[in-house]
N, C-alpha and C positions, 0 to 999 in steps of 0.2 A: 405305380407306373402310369396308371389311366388317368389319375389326379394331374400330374405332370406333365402330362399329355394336352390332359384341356387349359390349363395354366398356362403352357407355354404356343397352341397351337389356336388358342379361341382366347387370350389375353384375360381368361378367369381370376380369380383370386381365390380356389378354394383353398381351405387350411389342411392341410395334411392331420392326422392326428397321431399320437405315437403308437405303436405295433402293442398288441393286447398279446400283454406273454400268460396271462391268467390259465389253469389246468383246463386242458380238452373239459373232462368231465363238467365243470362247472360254470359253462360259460356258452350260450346257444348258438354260437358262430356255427360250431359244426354241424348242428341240424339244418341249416339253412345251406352250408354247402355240399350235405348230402340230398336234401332236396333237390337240390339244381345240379347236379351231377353223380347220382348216385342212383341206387338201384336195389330193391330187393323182387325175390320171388322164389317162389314154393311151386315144384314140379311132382307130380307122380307118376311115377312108370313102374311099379311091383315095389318100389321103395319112396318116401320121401326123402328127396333132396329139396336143400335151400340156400341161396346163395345171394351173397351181398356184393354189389360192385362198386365201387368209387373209382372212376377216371378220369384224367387229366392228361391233357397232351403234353409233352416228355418239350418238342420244341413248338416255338409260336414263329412261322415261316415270314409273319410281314413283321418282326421286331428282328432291327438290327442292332449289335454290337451289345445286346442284352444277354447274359447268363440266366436263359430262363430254368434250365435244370435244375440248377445249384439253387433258385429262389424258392422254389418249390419242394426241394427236398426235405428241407428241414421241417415242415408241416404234414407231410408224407409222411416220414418217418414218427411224428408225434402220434398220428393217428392210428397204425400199424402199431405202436406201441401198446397204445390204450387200448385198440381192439386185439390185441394178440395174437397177430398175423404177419406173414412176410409180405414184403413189396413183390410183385410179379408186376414185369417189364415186358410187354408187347409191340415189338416193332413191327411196323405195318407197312409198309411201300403203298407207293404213290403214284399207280397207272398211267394216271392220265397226263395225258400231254401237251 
């Protein structure tokens, strides 16, 4: 979508390339996007706990007429798979006015 964006919004010409369906496991994309959106850390209170986060926002509020859930689901769900964890879903309201 960002490609498409500068392409059609700055008269670019990047090339799209086609979608990397290669295995989570063998392929560095997903270190790089837990890097940039992900999280771990080790707590102690009488017990070690440790816990890993990867978040992404569920909707993108300035894209119109874009199904950003459903884009994202299917790489969600890859990851969850590979690590052996369900999706947890946090909705979170929006205060301010």
């Amino acid at each position: 979508m960002l490609i498409d964006w500068f392409n059609k919004k700055h008269s670019y010409n990047i090339i799209k390339l086609p979608l990397d369906f290669s295995p989570i496991s063998n392929n560095a994309w997903l270190a790089g996007f837990i890097d940039a959106d992900g999280n771990f850390y080790i707590r102690y209170n009488k017990t070690i706990q440790c816990r890993f986060s990867l978040e992404q926002r569920k909707i993108y509020p300035n894209i119109k007429n874009e199904n950003i859930e459903s884009s994202y689901k299917e790489i969600i769900n890859k990851i969850c798979i590979y690590f052996n964890v369900n999706i947890y879903i946090r909705n979170k309201k929006n205060n301010s006015s």
